[in-house]
FIKE-603015 format. One record per residue (C-alpha): residue number from 1; chain; x, y, z. Coordinates in nm, 2 decimals, decimal comma, m for minus. Each point is the difference from the previous one (the first is absolute). Layout:
NUM|A|X|Y|Z
...
***
This chain:
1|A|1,29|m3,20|1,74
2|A|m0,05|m0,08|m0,36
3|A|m0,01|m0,34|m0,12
4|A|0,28|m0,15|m0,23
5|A|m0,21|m0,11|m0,37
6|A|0,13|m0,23|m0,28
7|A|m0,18|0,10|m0,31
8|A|0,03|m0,28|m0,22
9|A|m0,11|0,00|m0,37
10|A|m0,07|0,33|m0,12
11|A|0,19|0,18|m0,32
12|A|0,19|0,31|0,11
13|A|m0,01|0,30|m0,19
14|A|0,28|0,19|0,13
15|A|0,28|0,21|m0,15
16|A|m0,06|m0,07|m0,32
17|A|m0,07|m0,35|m0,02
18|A|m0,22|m0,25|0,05
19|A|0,09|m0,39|0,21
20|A|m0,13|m0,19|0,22
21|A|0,10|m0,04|0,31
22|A|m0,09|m0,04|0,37
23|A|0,07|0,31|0,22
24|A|0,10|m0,05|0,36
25|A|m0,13|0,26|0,27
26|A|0,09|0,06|0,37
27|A|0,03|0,27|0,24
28|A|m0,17|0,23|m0,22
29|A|0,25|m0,01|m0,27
30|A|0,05|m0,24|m0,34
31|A|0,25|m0,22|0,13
32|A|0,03|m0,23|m0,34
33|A|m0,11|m0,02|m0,36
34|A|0,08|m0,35|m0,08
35|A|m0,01|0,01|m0,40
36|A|m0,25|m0,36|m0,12
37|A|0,28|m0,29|m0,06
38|A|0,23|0,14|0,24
39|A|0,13|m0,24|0,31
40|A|m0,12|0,18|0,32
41|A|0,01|m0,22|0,36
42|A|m0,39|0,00|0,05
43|A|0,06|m0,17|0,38
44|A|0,05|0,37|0,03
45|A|m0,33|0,14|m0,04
46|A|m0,17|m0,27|0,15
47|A|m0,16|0,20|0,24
48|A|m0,08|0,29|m0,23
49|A|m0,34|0,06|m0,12
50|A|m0,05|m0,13|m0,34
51|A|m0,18|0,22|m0,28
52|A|m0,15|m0,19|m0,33
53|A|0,03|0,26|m0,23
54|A|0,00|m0,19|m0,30
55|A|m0,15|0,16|m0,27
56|A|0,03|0,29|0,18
57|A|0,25|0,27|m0,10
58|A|0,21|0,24|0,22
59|A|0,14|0,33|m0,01
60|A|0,14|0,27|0,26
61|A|m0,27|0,20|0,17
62|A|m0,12|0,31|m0,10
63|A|0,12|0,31|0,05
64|A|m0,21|0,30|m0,08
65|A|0,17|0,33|0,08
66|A|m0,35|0,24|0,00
67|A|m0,31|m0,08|0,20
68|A|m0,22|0,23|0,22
69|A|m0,13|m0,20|0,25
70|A|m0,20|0,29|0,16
71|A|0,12|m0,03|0,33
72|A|0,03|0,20|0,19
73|A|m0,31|0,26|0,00
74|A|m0,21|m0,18|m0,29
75|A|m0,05|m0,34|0,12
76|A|m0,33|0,03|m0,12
77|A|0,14|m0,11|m0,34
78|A|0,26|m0,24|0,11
79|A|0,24|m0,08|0,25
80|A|0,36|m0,18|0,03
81|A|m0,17|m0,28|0,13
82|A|m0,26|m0,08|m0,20
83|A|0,21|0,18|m0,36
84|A|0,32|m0,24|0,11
85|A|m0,24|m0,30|0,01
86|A|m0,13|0,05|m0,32
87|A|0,37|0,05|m0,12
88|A|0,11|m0,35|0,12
89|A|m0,27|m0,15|m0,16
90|A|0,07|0,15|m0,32
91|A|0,42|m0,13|0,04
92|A|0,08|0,33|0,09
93|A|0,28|m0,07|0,30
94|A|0,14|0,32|0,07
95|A|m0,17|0,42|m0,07
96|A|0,10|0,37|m0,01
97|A|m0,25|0,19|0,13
98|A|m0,09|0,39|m0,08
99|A|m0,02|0,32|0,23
100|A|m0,29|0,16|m0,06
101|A|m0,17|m0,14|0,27
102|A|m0,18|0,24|0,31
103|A|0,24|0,16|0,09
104|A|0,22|0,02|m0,28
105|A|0,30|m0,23|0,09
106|A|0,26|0,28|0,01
107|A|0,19|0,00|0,32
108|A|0,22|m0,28|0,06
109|A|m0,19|m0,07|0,34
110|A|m0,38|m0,06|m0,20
111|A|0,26|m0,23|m0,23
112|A|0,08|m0,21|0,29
113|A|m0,34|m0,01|0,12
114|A|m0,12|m0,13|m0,31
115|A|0,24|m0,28|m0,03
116|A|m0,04|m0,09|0,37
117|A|m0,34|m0,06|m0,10
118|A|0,12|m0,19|m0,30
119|A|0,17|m0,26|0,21
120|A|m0,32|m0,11|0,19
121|A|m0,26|0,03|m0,27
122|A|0,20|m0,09|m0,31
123|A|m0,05|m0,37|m0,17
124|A|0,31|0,09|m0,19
125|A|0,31|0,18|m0,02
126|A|0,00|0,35|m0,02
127|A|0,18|0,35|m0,05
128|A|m0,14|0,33|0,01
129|A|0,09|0,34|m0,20
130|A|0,11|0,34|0,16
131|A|m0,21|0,28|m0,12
132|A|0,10|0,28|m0,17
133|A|m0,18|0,36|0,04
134|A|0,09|0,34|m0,12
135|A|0,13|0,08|0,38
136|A|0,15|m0,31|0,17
137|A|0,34|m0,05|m0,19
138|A|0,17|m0,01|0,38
139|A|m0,23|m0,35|0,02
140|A|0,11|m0,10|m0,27
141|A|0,36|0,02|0,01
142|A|m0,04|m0,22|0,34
143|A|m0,12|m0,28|m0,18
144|A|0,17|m0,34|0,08
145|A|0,10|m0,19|m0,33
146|A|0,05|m0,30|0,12
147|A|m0,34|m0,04|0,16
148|A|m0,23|0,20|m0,24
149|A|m0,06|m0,09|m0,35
150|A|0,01|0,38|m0,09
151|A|m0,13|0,36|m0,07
152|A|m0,35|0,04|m0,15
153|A|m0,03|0,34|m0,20
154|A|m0,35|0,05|m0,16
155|A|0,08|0,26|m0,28
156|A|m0,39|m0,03|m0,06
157|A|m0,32|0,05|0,17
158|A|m0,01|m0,16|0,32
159|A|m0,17|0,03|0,30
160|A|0,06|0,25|0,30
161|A|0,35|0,14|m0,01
162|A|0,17|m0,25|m0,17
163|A|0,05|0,22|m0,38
164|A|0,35|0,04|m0,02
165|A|0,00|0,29|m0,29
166|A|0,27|0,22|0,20
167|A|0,28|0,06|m0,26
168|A|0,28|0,06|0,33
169|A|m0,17|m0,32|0,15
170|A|0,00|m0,26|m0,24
171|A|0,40|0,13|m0,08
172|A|0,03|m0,10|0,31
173|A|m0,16|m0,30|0,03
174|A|0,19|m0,12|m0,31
175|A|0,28|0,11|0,17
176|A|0,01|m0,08|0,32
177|A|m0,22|m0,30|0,00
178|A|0,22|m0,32|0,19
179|A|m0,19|m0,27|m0,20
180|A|m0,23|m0,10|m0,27
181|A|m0,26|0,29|m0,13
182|A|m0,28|m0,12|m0,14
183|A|m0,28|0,22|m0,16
184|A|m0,35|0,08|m0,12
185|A|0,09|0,17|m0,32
186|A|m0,33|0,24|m0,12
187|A|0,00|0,36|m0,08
188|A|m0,21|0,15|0,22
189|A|m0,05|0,35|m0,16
190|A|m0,10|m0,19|m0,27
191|A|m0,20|m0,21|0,16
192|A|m0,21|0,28|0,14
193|A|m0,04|0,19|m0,29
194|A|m0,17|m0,32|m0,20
195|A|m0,22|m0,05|0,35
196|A|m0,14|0,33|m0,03
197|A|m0,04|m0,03|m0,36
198|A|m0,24|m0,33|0,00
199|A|m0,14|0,07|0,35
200|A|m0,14|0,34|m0,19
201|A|m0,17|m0,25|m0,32
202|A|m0,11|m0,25|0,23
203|A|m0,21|0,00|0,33
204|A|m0,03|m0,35|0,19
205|A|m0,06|m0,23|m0,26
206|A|0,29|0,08|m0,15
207|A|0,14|m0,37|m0,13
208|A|0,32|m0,17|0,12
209|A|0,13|0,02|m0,35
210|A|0,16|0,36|0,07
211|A|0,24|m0,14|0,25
212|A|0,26|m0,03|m0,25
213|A|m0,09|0,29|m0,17
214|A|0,04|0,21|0,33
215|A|0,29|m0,22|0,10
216|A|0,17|m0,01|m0,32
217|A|0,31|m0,15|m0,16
218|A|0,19|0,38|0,02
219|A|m0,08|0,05|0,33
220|A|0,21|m0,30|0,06
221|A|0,27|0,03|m0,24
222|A|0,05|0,38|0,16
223|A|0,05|m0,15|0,33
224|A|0,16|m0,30|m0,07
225|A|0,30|0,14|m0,22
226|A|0,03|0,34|0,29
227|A|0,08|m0,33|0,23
228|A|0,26|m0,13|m0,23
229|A|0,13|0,31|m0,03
230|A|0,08|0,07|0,35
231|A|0,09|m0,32|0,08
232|A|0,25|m0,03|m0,28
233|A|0,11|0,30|0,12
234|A|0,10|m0,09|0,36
235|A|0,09|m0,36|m0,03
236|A|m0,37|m0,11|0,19
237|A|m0,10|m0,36|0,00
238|A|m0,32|0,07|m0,17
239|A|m0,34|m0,22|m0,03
240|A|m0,27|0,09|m0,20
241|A|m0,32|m0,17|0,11
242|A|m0,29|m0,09|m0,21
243|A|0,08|0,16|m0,34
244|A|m0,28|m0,01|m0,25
245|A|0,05|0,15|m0,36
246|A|0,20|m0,09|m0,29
247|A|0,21|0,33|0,01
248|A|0,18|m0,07|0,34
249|A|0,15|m0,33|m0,13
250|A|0,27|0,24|m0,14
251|A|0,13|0,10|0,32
252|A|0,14|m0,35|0,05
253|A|0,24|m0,22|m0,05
254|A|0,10|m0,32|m0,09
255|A|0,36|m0,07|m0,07
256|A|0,15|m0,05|0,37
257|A|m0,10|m0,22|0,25
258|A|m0,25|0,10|0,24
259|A|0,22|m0,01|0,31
260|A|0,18|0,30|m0,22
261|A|m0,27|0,19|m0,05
262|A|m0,05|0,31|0,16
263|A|m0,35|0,07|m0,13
264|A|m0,28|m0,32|0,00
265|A|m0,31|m0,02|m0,07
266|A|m0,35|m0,18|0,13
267|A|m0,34|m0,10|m0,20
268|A|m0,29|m0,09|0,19
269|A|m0,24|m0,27|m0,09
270|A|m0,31|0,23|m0,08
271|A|0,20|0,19|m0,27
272|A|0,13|m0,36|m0,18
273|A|m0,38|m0,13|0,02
274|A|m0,23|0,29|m0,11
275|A|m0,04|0,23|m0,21
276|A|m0,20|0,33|m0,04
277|A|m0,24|m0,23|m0,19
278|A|m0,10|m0,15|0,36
279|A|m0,13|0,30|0,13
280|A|m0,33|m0,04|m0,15
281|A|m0,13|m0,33|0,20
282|A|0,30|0,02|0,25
283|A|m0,03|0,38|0,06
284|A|0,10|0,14|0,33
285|A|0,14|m0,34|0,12
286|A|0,26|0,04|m0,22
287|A|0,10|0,34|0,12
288|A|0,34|0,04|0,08
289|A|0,27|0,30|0,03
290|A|0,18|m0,03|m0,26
291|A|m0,27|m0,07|m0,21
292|A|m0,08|m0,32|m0,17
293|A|0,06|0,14|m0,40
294|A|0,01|m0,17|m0,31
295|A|0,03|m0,33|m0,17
296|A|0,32|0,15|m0,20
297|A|0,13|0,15|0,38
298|A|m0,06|m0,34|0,11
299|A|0,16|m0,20|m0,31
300|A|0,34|0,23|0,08
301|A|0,00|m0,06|0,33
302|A|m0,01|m0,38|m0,06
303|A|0,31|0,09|m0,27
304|A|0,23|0,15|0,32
305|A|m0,15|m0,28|0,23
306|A|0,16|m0,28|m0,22
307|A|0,32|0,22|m0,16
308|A|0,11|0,16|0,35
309|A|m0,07|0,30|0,02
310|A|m0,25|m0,07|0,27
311|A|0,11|m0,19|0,25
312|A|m0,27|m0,07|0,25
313|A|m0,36|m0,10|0,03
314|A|m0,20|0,07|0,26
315|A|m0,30|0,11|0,17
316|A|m0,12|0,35|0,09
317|A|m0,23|m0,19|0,24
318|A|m0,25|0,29|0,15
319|A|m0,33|m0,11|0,12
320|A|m0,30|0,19|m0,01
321|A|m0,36|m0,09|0,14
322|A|m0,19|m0,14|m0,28
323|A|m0,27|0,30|0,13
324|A|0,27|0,23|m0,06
325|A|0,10|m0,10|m0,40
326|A|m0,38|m0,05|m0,06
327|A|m0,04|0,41|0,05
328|A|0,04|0,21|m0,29
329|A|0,28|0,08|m0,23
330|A|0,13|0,34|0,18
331|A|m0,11|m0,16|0,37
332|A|0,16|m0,34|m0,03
333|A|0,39|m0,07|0,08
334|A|0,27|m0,15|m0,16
335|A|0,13|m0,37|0,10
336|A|m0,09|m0,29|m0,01
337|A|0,11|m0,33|0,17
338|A|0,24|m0,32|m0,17
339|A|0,25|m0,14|0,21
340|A|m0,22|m0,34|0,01
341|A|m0,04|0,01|m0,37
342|A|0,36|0,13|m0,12
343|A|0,16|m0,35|m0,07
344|A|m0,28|m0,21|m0,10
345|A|m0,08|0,30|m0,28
346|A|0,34|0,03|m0,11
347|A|0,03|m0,35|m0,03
348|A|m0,33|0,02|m0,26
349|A|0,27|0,21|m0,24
350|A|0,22|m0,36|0,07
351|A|m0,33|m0,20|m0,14
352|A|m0,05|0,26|m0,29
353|A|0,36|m0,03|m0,09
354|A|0,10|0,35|0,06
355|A|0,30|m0,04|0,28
356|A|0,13|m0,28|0,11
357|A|0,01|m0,13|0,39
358|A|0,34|0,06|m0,01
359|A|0,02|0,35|m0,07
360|A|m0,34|0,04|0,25
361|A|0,25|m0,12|0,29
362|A|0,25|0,26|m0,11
363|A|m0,25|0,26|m0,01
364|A|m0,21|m0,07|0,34
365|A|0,31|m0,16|0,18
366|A|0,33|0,00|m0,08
367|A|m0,01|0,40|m0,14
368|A|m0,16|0,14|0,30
369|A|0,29|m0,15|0,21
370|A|0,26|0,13|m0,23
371|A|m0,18|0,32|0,00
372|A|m0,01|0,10|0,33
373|A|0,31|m0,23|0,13
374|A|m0,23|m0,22|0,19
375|A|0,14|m0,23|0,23
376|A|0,05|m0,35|m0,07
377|A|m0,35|m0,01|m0,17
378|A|m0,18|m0,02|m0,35
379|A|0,24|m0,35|m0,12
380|A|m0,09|m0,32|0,07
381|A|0,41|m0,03|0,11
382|A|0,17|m0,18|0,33
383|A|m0,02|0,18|0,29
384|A|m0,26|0,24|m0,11
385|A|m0,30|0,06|0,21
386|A|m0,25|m0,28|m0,07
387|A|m0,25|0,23|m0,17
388|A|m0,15|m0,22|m0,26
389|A|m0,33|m0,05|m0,23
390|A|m0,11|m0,32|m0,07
391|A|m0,29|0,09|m0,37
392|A|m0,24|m0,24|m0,18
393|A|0,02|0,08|m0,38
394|A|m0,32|m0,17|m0,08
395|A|m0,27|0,04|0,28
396|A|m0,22|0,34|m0,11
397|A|m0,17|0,19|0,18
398|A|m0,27|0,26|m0,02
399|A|0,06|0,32|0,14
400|A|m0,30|0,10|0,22
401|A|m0,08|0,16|0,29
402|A|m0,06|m0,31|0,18
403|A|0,38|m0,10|0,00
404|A|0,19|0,36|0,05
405|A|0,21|0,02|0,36
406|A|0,00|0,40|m0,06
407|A|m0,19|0,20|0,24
408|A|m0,20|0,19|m0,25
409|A|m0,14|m0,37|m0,12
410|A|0,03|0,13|m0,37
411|A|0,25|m0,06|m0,33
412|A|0,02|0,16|m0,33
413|A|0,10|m0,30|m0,12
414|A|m0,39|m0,15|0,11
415|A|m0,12|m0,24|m0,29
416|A|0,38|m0,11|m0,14
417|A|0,05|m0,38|0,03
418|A|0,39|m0,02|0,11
419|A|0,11|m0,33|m0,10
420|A|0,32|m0,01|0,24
421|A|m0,07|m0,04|0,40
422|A|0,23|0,07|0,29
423|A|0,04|m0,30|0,23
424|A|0,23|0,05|0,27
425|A|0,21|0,33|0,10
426|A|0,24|m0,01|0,22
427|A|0,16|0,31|0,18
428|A|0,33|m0,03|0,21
429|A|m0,06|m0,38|m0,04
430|A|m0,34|m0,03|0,16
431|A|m0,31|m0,11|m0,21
432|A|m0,22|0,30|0,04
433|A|m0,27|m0,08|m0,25
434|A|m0,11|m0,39|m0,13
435|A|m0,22|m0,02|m0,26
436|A|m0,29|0,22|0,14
437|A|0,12|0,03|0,36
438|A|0,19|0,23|0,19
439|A|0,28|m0,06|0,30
440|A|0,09|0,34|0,16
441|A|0,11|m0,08|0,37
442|A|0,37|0,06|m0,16
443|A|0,01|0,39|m0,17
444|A|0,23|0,14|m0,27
445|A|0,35|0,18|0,04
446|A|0,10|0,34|m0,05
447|A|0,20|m0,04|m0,33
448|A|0,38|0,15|0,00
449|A|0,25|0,13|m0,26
450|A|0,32|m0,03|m0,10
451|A|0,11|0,36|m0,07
***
């Protein structure tokens, strides 16, 4: 049984606004917010747990809809266990996690085995995405909306059989598909063509600078805009995940609400912090599919981010061994791990003036939940599940290897000084992570949807 918590103190940033006021939990849910000034009968909280948060701020938890956590089949790298504890940590409350795991998660019965391992492993709350291949639309179809936050489609380079570049196939999946599609928008012919071209100029040494060049901003834009296409076409609730040039940022729009939208969009961290300029001291660490690109890919990006044409921020978390980004350009793959890091870095753009906390909540919170029809999570809002993050604006910390909970014990963010520090998280009410430590005798829950 959870305990029932009276957060006293803290300004809430939620919906919008910012107030003060206490926040009332029990039985997993938020059971009151109790605005400051506001007569509330304390006699009966009395014997609820009280929380000083003063000073403190607190928003929803986190939801970030793309993470690899590597299990099962590559637990070398990571693991729902140890990957979920690092998102706690990091205010992350609730994750979406990726197929291409070993094997490739495209029956619905390896689906089910992933998230029975989910519900004794995971710190947080958690949903995983049906794969899509060229040959298992049947699968597919079978896919249970209301417990599965969607279809993953990579239109790119992936691993095993998990390329969907079937014309009849990805018709259908846009089709036929009974929820959310979200996809990996690269053009892979194109793709191939620049690998062959650079991996003919260069032998091993070859420097992590051609990533984007190999990678590049038409490769995306081909993809990208096919994926509009066919989901404009057939009506698809379509999510583009991690888009990364200045050209894509026409394919979407601003001028009706998101839960209107048929077509969102997602940013990842990595592409709003570096630039192609980082590869030369940051170098494979910073490798990622879609490519980290330029500053001017990365100003645009920040331009959607704040106008609305994207919608969501979010991770990409995909763990490598730090052996295995230390080999050479052509050797070394793509990923790298941030769910711990996610909030505290975004809330360095808060510091620098470039968002405010506000809008970071409706990013990382409230649109995920409107996104994918969540239920009764992402607002800080009476009778929603009691998944909460309590932040320290002013308490930095260096980012070293000494303090990362990810498996692979390494951050591309190493050397950054984040100024704002996750205190508490709570997930379905219980306080899984205070200030450094860790209680995990309670796991997460599947998340469901409203469809």
């Amino acid at each position: 049984m959870s305990k029932s918590y009276l957060i006293q103190g803290a300004e809430i940033v939620n919906e919008g606004k910012r107030f003060f006021a206490e926040i009332a939990i029990k039985d997993g849910i938020i059971e009151q917010v109790l605005p400051l000034g506001e007569h509330f009968d304390l006699e009966k909280f009395k014997n609820y747990e009280k929380i000083d948060a003063s000073g403190k701020v607190i928003i929803p938890g986190v939801i970030d809809d793309q993470v690899h956590f590597r299990e099962p089949g590559l637990t070398h790298k990571g693991d729902i266990y140890t990957e979920s504890r690092a998102a706690v940590a990091g205010g992350i409350t609730s994750w979406m996690e990726m197929p291409n795991t070993i094997p490739n998660t495209l029956t619905q019965l390896l689906l089910e085995e992933k998230y029975q391992i989910a519900s004794r492993k995971s710190l947080a709350n958690f949903s995983f995405y049906m794969g899509a291949s060229n040959d298992n639309l049947d699968e597919v179809v079978k896919t249970n909306p209301n417990n599965v936050c969607g279809i993953k489609v990579f239109m790119g380079s992936s691993t095993g059989n998990m390329l969907v570049d079937d014309p009849k196939t990805l018709q259908g999946i846009f089709s036929e598909s009974p929820c959310l599609v979200a996809v990996h928008c690269e053009d892979e012919p194109s793709i191939h063509k620049n690998f062959i071209d650079f991996r003919a100029k260069y032998t091993d040494d070859a420097p992590a600078n051609i990533h984007p060049l190999i990678r590049n901003a038409e490769a995306c834009y081909l993809s990208s805009s096919k994926a509009v296409e066919l989901a404009t076409k057939y009506n698809t609730r379509l999510h583009i995940l991690h888009l990364s040039t200045a050209k894509e940022m026409s394919l979407f729009r601003n001028d009706i609400p998101l839960k209107d939208k048929r077509i969102t969009a997602e940013v990842c961290l990595h592409h709003l912090w570096f630039s192609d300029e980082d590869y030369a001291t940051k170098g494979n660490f910073i490798k990622w599919n879609p490519a980290i690109k330029s500053k001017q890919d990365r100003e645009m990006l920040w331009t959607a981010l704040l106008d609305g044409r994207i919608d969501v921020v979010a991770t990409d978390h995909a763990p490598h061994t730090f052996e295995e980004k230390s080999r050479p350009y052509f050797h070394s793959p793509s990923g790298g791990p941030m769910v711990q890091h996610l909030l505290p870095a975004m809330m360095e753009f808060y510091h620098r003036g470039k968002i405010s906390l506000e809008m970071i909540v409706q990013k990382m919170c409230h649109n995920p939940a409107i996104c994918f029809n969540i239920h009764k999570r992402g607002f800080i809002r009476e009778g929603y599940a009691a998944d909460l993050v309590i932040l320290n604006l002013n308490n930095p910390m260096k980012v070293s290897k000494s303090n990362v909970f990810y498996k692979a014990a390494w951050s591309p963010l190493e050397g950054e000084t984040l100024k704002t520090t996750v205190c508490q998280t709570f997930v379905n009410g219980n306080m899984v992570f205070d200030s450094g430590e860790f209680h995990e005798k309670i796991k997460g829950e599947r998340l469901t949807f409203d469809r």
